[in-house]
N, CA, C and O atoms as a Tripos MOL2 file, in Angstrom:
@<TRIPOS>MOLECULE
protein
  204   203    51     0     0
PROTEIN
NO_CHARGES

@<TRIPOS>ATOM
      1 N           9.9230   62.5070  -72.8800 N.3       1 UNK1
      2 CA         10.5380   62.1910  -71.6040 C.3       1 UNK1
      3 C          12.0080   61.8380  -71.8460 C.2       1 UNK1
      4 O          12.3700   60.9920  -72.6640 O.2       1 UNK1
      5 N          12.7790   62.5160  -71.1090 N.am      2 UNK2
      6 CA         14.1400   62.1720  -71.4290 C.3       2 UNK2
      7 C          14.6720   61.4970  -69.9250 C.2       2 UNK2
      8 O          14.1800   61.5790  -68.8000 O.2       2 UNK2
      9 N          16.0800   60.6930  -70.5070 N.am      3 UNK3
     10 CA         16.4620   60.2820  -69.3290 C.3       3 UNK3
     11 C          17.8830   60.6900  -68.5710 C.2       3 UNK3
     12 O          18.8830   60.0590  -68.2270 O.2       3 UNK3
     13 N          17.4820   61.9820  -68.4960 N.am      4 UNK4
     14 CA         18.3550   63.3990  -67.5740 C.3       4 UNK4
     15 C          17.8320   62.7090  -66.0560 C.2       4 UNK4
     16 O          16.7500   62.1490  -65.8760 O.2       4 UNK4
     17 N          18.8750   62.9100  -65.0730 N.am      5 UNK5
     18 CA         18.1050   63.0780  -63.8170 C.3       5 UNK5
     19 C          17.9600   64.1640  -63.5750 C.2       5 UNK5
     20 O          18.5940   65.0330  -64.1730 O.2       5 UNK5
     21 N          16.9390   64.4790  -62.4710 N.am      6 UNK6
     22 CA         16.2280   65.4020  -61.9060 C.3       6 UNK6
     23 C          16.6380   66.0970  -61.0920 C.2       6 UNK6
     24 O          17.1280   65.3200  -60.2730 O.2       6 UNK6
     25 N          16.7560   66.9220  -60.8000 N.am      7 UNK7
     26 CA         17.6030   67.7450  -59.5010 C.3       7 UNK7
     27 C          16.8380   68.2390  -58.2240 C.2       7 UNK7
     28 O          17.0320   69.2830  -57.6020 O.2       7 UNK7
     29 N          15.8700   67.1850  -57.9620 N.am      8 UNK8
     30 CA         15.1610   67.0770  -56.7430 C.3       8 UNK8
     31 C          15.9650   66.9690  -55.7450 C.2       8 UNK8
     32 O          16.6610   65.9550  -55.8030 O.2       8 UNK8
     33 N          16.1960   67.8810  -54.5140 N.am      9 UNK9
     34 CA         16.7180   67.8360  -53.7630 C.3       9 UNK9
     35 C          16.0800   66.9580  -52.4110 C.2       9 UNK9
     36 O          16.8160   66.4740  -51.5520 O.2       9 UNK9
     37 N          14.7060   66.8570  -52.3910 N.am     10 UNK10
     38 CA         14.0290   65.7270  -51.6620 C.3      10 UNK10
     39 C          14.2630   64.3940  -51.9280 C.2      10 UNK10
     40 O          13.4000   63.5900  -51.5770 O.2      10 UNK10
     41 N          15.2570   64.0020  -52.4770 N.am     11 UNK11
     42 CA         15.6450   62.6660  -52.9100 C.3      11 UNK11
     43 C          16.6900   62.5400  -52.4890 C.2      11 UNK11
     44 O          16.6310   61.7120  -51.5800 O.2      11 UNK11
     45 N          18.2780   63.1220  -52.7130 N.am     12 UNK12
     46 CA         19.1610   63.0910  -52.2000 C.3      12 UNK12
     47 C          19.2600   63.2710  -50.8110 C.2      12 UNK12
     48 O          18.5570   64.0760  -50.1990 O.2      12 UNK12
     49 N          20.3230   62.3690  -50.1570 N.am     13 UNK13
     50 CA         20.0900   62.7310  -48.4570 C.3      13 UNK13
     51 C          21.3960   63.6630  -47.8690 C.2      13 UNK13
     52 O          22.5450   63.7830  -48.2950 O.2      13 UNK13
     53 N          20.9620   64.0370  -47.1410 N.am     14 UNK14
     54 CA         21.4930   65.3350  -46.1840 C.3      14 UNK14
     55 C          22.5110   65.0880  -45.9920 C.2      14 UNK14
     56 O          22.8530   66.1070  -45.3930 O.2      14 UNK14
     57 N          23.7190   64.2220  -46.0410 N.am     15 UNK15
     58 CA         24.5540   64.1480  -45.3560 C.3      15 UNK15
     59 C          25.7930   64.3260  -47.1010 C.2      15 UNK15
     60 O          26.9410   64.7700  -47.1120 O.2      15 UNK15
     61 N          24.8410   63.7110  -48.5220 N.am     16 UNK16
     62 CA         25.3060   64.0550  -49.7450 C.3      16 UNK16
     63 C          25.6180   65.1110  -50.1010 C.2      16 UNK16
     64 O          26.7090   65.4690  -50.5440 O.2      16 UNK16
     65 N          24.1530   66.0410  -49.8460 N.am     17 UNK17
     66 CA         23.9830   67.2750  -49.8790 C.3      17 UNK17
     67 C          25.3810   68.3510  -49.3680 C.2      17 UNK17
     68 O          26.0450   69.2090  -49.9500 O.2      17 UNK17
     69 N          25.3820   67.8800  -48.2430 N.am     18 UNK18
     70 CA         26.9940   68.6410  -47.4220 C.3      18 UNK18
     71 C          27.9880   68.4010  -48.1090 C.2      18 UNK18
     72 O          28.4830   69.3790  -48.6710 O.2      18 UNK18
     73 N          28.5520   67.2400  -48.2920 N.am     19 UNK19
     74 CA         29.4380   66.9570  -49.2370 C.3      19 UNK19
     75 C          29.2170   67.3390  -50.7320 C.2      19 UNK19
     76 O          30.1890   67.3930  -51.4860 O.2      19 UNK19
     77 N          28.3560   67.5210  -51.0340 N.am     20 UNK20
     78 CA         28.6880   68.2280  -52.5280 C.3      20 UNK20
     79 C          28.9580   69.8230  -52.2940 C.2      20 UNK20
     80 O          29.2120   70.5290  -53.2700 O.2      20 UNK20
     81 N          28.9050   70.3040  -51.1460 N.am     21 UNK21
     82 CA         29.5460   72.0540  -50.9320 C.3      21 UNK21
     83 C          30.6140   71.8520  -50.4770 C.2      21 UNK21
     84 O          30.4910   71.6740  -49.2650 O.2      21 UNK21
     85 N          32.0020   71.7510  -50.9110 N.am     22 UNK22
     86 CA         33.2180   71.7740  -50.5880 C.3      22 UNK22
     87 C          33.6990   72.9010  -49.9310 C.2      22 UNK22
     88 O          34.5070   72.9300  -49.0030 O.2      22 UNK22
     89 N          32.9560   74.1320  -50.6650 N.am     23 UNK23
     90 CA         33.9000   75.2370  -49.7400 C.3      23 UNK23
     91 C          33.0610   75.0180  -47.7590 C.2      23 UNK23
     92 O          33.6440   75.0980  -46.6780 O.2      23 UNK23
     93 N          32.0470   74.8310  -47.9630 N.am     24 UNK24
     94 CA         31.5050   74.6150  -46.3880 C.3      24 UNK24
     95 C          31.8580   73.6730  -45.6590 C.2      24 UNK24
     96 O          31.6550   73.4930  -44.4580 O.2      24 UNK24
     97 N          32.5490   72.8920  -46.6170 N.am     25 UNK25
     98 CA         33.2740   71.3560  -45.7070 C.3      25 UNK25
     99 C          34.7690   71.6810  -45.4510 C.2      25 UNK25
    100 O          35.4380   71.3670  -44.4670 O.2      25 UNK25
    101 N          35.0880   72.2710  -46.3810 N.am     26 UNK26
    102 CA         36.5580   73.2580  -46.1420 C.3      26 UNK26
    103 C          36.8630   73.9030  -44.9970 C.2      26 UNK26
    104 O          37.8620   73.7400  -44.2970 O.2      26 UNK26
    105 N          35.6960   74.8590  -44.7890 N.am     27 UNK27
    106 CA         35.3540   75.8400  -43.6600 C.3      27 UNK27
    107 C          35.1300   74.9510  -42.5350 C.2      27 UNK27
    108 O          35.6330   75.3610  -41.4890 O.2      27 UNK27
    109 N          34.5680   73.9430  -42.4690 N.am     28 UNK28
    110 CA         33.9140   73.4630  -41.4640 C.3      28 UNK28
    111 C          35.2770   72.7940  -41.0020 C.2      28 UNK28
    112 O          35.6310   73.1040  -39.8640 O.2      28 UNK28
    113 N          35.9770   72.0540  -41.6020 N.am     29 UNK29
    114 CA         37.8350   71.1550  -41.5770 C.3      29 UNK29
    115 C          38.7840   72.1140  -40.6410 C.2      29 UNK29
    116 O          39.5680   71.8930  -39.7180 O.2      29 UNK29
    117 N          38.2740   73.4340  -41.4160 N.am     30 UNK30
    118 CA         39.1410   74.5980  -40.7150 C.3      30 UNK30
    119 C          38.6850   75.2860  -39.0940 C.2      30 UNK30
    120 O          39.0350   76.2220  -38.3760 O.2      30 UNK30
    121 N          38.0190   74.5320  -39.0820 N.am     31 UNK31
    122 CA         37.3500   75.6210  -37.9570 C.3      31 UNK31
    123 C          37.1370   74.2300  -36.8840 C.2      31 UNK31
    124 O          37.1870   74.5560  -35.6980 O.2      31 UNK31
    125 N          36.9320   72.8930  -37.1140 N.am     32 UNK32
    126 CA         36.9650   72.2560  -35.7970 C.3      32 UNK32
    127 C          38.4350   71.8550  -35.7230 C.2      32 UNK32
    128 O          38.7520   71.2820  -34.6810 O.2      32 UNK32
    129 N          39.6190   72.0920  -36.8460 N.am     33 UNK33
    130 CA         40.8300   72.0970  -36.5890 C.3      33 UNK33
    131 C          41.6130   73.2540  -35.6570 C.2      33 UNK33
    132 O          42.6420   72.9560  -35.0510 O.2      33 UNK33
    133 N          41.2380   74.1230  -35.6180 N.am     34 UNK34
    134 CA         41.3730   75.7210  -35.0970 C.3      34 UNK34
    135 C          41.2340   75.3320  -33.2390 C.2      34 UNK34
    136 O          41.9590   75.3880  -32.2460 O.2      34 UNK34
    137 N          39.4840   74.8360  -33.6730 N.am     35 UNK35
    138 CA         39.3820   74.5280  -31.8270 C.3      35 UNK35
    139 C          39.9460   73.9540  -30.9380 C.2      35 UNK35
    140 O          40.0860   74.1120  -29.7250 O.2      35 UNK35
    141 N          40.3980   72.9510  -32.0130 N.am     36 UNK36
    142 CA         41.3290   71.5850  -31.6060 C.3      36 UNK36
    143 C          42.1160   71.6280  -30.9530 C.2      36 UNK36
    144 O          42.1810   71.2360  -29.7880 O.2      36 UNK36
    145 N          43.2220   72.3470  -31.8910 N.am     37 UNK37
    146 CA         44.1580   72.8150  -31.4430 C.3      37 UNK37
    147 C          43.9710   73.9420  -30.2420 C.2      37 UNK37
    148 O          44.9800   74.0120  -29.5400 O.2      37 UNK37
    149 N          42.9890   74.7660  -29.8840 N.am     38 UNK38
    150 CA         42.7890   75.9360  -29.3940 C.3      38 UNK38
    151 C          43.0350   75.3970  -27.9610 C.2      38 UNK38
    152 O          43.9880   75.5410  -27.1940 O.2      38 UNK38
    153 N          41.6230   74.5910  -27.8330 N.am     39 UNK39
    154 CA         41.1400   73.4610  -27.0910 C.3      39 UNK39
    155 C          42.7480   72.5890  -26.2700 C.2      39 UNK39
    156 O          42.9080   72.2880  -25.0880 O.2      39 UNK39
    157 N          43.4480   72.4470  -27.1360 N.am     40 UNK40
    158 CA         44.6660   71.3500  -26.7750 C.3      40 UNK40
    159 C          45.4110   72.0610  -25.8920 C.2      40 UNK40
    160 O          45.6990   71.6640  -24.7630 O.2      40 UNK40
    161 N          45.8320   73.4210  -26.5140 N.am     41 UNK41
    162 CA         46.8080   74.2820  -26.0840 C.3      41 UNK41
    163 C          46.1260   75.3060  -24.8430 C.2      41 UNK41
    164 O          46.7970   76.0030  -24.0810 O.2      41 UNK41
    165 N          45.1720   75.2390  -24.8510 N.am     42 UNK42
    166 CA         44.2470   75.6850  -23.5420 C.3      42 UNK42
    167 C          44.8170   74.6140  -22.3330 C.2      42 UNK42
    168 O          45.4410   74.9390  -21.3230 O.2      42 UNK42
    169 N          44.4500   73.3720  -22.7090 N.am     43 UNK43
    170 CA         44.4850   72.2850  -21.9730 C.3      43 UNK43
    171 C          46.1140   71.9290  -21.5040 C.2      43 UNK43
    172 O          46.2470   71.2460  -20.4880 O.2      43 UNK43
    173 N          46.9660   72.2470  -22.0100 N.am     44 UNK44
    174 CA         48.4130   72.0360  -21.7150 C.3      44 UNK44
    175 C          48.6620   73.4540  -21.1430 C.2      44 UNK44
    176 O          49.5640   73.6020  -20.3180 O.2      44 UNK44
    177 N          48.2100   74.0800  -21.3820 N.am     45 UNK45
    178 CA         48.6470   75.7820  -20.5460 C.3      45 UNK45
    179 C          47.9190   75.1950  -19.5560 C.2      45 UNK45
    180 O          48.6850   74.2620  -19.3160 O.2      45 UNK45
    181 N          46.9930   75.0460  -18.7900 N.am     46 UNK46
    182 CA         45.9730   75.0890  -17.6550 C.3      46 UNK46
    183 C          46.7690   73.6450  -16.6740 C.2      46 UNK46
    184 O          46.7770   73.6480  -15.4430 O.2      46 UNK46
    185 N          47.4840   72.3250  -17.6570 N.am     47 UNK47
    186 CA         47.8100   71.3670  -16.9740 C.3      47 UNK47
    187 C          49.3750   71.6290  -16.1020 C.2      47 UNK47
    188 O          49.8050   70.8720  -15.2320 O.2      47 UNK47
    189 N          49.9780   72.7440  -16.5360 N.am     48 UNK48
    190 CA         51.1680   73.3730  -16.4120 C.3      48 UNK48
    191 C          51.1980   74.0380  -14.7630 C.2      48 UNK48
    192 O          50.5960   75.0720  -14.4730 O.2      48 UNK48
    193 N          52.1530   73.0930  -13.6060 N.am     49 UNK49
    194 CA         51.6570   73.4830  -12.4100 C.3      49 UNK49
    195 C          52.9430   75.2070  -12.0380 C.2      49 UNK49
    196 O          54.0850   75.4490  -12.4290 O.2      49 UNK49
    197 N          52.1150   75.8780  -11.2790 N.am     50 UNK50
    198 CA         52.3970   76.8980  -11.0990 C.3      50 UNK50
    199 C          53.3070   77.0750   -9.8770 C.2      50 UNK50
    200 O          52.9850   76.5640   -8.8050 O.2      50 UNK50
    201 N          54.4990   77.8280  -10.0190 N.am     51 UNK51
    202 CA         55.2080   77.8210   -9.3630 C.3      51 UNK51
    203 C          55.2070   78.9760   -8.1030 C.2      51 UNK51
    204 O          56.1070   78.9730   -7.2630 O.2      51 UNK51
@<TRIPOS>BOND
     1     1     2 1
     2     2     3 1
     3     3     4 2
     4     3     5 am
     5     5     6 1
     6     6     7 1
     7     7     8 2
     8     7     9 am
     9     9    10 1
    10    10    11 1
    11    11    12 2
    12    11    13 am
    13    13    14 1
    14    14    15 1
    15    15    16 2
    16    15    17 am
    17    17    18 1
    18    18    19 1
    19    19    20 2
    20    19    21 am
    21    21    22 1
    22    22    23 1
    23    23    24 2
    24    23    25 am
    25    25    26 1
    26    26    27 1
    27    27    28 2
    28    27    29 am
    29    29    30 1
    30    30    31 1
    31    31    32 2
    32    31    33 am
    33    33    34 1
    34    34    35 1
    35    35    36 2
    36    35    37 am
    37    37    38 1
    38    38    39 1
    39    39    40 2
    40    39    41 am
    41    41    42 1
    42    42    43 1
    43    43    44 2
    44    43    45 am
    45    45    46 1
    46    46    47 1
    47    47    48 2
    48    47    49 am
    49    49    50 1
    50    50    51 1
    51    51    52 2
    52    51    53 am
    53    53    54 1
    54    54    55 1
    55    55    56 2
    56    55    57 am
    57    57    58 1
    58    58    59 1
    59    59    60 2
    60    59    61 am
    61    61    62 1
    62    62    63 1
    63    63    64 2
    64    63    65 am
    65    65    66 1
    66    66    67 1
    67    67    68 2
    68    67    69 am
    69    69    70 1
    70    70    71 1
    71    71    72 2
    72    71    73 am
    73    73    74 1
    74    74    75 1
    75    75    76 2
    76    75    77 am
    77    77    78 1
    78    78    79 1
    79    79    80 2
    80    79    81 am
    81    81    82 1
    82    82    83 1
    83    83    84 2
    84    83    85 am
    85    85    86 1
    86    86    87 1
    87    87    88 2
    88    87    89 am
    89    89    90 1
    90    90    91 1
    91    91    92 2
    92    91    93 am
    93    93    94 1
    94    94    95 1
    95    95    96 2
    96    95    97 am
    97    97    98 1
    98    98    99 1
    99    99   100 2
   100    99   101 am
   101   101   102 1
   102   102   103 1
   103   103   104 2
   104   103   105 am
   105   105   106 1
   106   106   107 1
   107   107   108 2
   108   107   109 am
   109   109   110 1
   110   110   111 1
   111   111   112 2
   112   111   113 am
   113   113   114 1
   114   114   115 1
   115   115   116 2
   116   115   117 am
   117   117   118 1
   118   118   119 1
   119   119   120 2
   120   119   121 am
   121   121   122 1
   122   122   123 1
   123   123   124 2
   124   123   125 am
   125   125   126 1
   126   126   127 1
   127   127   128 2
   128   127   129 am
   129   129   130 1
   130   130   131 1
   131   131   132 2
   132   131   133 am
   133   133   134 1
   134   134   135 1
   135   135   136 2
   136   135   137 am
   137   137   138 1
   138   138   139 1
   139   139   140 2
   140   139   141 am
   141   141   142 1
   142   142   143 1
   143   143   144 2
   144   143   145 am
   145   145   146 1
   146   146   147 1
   147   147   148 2
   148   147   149 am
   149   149   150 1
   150   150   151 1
   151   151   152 2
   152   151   153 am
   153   153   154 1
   154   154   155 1
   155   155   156 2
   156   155   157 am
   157   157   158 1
   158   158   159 1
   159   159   160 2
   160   159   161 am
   161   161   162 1
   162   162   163 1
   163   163   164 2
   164   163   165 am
   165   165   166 1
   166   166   167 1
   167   167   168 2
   168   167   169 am
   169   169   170 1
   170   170   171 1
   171   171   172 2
   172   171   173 am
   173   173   174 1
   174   174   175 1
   175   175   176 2
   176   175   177 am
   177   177   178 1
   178   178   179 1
   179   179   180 2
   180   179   181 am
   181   181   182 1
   182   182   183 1
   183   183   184 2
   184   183   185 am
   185   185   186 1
   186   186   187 1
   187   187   188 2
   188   187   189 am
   189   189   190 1
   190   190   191 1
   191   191   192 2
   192   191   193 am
   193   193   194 1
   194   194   195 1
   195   195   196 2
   196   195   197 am
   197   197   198 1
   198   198   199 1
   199   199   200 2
   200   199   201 am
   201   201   202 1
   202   202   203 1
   203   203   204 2
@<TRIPOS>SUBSTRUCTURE
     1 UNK1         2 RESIDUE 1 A UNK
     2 UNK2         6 RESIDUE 1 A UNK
     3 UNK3        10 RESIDUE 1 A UNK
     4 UNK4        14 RESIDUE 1 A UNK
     5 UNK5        18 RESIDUE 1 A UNK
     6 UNK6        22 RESIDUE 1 A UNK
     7 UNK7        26 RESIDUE 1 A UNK
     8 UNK8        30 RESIDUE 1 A UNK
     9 UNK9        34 RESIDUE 1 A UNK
    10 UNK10       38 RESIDUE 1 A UNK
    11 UNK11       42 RESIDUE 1 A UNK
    12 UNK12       46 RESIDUE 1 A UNK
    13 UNK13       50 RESIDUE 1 A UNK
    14 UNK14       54 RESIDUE 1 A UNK
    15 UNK15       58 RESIDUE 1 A UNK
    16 UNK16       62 RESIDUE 1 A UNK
    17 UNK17       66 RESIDUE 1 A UNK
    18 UNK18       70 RESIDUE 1 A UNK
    19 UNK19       74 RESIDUE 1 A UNK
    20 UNK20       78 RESIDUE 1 A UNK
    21 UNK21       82 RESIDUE 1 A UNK
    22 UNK22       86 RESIDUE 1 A UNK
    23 UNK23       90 RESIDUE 1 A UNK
    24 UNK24       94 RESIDUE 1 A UNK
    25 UNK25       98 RESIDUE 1 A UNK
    26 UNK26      102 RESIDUE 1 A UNK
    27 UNK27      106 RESIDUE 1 A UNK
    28 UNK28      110 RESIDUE 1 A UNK
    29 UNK29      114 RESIDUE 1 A UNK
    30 UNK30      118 RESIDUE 1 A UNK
    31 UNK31      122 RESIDUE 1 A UNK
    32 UNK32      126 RESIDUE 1 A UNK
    33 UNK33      130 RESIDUE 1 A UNK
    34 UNK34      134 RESIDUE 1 A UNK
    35 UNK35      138 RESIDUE 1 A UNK
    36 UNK36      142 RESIDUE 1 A UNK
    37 UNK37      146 RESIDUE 1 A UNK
    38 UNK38      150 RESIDUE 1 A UNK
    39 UNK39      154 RESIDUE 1 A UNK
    40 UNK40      158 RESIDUE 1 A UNK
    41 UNK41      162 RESIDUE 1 A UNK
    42 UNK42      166 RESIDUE 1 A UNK
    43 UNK43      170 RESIDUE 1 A UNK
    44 UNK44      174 RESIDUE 1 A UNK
    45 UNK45      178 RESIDUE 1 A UNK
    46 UNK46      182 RESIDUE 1 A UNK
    47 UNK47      186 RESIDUE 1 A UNK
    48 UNK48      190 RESIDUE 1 A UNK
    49 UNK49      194 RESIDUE 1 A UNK
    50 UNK50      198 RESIDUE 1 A UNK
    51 UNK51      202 RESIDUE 1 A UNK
């Protein structure tokens, strides 16, 4: 018996799990930043009264 840990993924919790995939947390940074902004600039075009 050695004392390696185990790479049971039923042990670690879900929210670790995400954070140890950087490129999907990358992606994910990029993409509710995108809306954000999308979202913002939607919202200032639409608040813009028409002449």
């Amino acid at each position: 018996m050695s004392n390696e840990p185990t790479h049971d993924d039923g042990n670690i919790p879900a929210m670790q799990r995400l954070y140890n995939r950087i490129w999907l947390l990358a992606v994910a940074a990029m993409v509710f930043f995108l809306v954000a902004y999308v979202g913002w600039g939607l919202l200032d075009l639409l608040s813009l009264s028409v002449r």
